[in-house]
C-alpha angles and dihedrals in degrees: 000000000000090000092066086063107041117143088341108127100225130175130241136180132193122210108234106291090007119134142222130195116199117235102270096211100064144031113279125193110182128174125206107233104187137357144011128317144140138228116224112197111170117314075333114105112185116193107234123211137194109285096017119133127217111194108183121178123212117326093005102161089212118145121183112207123190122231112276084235098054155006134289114218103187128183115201141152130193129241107208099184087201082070101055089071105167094009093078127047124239093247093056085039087064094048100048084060095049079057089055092054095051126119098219115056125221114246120172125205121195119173108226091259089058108110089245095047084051095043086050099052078052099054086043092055093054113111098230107042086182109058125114091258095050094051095044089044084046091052089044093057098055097040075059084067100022088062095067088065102047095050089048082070101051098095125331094211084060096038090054096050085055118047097073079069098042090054097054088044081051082050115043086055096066140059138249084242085056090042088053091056105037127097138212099253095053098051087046093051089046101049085044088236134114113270083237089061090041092055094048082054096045092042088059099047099042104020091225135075107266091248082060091053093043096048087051081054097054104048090042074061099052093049101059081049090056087059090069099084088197092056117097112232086226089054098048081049093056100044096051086056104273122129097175117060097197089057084045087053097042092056097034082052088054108040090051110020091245136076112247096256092059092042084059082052102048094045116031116087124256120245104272110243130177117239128202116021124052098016083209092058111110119162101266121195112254106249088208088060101062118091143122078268100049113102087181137042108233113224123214124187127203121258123204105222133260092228133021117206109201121241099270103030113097099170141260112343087012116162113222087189111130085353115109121218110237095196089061109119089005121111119243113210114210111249115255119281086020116129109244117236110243111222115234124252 
């Protein structure tokens, strides 16, 4: 019964590819422990890491699978409003089962970096997860969540005056790293409004549709991969989200007029090289400047000298005893422009 486990933090943990639907007549937050999982809401499929938080409301047809290579440890308690008699207004009673009615079920998303993930790994790592303390902190957490809906019902011509606001304040707080990863559905869901409604918003403000604005992300990041001349270009397009380089190369081609291998051409710098001198005088790094305290790397070029004292002559007053002379038996050519010595006959 979900009454058993209302507001009582309890541990599951699904076997690799085993699944878990959360009970459809009360709120469930649930927190994945430990491993990898997914959550599966609809044709939607959302990847779930260590420390994330999935808070989903009645009826929600959510099911959260485990990885087919490990285990999913899970942590979740239910929240069952009939038993929160006295605690809720009538008002805020009636609109909890209007909740319960709706089509579209309410299903919340937080990374495990998000204020309520983090408040939640808190709660999780207290010693009595039953005390008075725990369950209050616990009910606290998902009114935190629950609030946005109540007050999404509290007049839609208010509501509508306000949530152009609402959604810059919703977009000012992420980065462009967030923005690249989120989808329509959860922001809707989040900002209580249609994802029609959400891509007229996001149209105005950006004057594109958020996968456009998610495709330009991506390839500014690939860019700033390519200029790593060690990177391999199948490995930047993987790790912006493309499995498929000719579809990388396709869009990357489009977006900038090049491929991304001539875009590494055109605009990564040449090796430095010094012309003119010592033909064998490249900029070498100076072995002194590197160091766990060296922000650059010194370069020092090689200098032909300004005099050039031969093997064997050690100067004026120089001593030849014990010391070999390495020129003996070897011919000595006359520098250029000097006048050459006749033997005589």
């Amino acid at each position: 019964m979900a009454t058993e486990t209302h507001l009582n933090l309890t541990e599951l943990i699904l076997p690799p590819a085993g699944e878990w639907m959360p009970d459809g007549g009360c709120w469930t937050a649930v927190r994945v422990a430990d491993g990898l999982g997914y959550c599966l809401h609809g044709s939607l499929a959302r990847e779930l890491k260590a420390g994330d938080t999935v808070i989903t409301g009645p009826n929600p047809d959510v099911t959260l699978r485990a990885s087919q290579l490990d285990e999913l440890r899970l942590e979740f308690f239910r929240v069952v409003p009939q038993c929160l008699n006295g605690l809720i207004t009538v008002m805020e009673w009636r609109q909890f089962e209007r909740v319960s009615t709706e089509a579209a079920p309410r299903v919340f998303h937080y990374a495990a970096n998000e204020a309520l993930a983090l408040k939640f790994a808190r709660l999780a790592a207290l010693p009595d997860r039953e005390s008075l303390v725990v369950r209050t902190s616990l009910l606290q957490l998902w009114a935190s969540c629950a609030e946005g809906v109540l007050l999404s019902r509290g007049g839609s011509v208010v509501r509508k005056k306000n949530l152009e606001a609402t959604f810059r304040r919703f977009i000012s707080k992420i980065s462009e790293q967030e923005l690249a990863a989120l989808s329509m559905a959860n922001v809707a869901a989040q900002l209580n409004c249609s994802e029609r409604h959400l891509s007229r918003l996001f149209r105005l403000e950006f004057g594109m549709s958020l996968q456009k604005k998610q495709t330009e992300l991506s390839l500014q990041r690939a860019c700033h991969l390519l200029s790593d001349p060690n990177a391999k270009i199948r490995s930047v397009a993987y790790d912006i989200g493309y499995r498929h380089i000719s579809l990388f190369n396709s869009l990357f081609k489009k977006r900038f007029g090049l491929t991304p291998k001539e875009w590494r051409r055109q605009n990564l710098p040449a090796p430095t090289v010094v012309h003119g001198g010592n033909p064998r005088a490249h900029c070498w790094p100076d072995r002194h400047a590197i160091g766990p305290n060296a922000d650059t790397v010194s370069e020092e070029v090689a200098e032909p000298p300004d005099t050039v004292t031969p093997l064997g002559n050690h100067g004026a007053g120089g001593s030849k005893k014990n010391k070999p002379d390495l020129l003996a038996g070897s011919k000595v050519y006359p520098a250029e422009g000097a006048p050459v010595a006749q033997k005589p006959n």
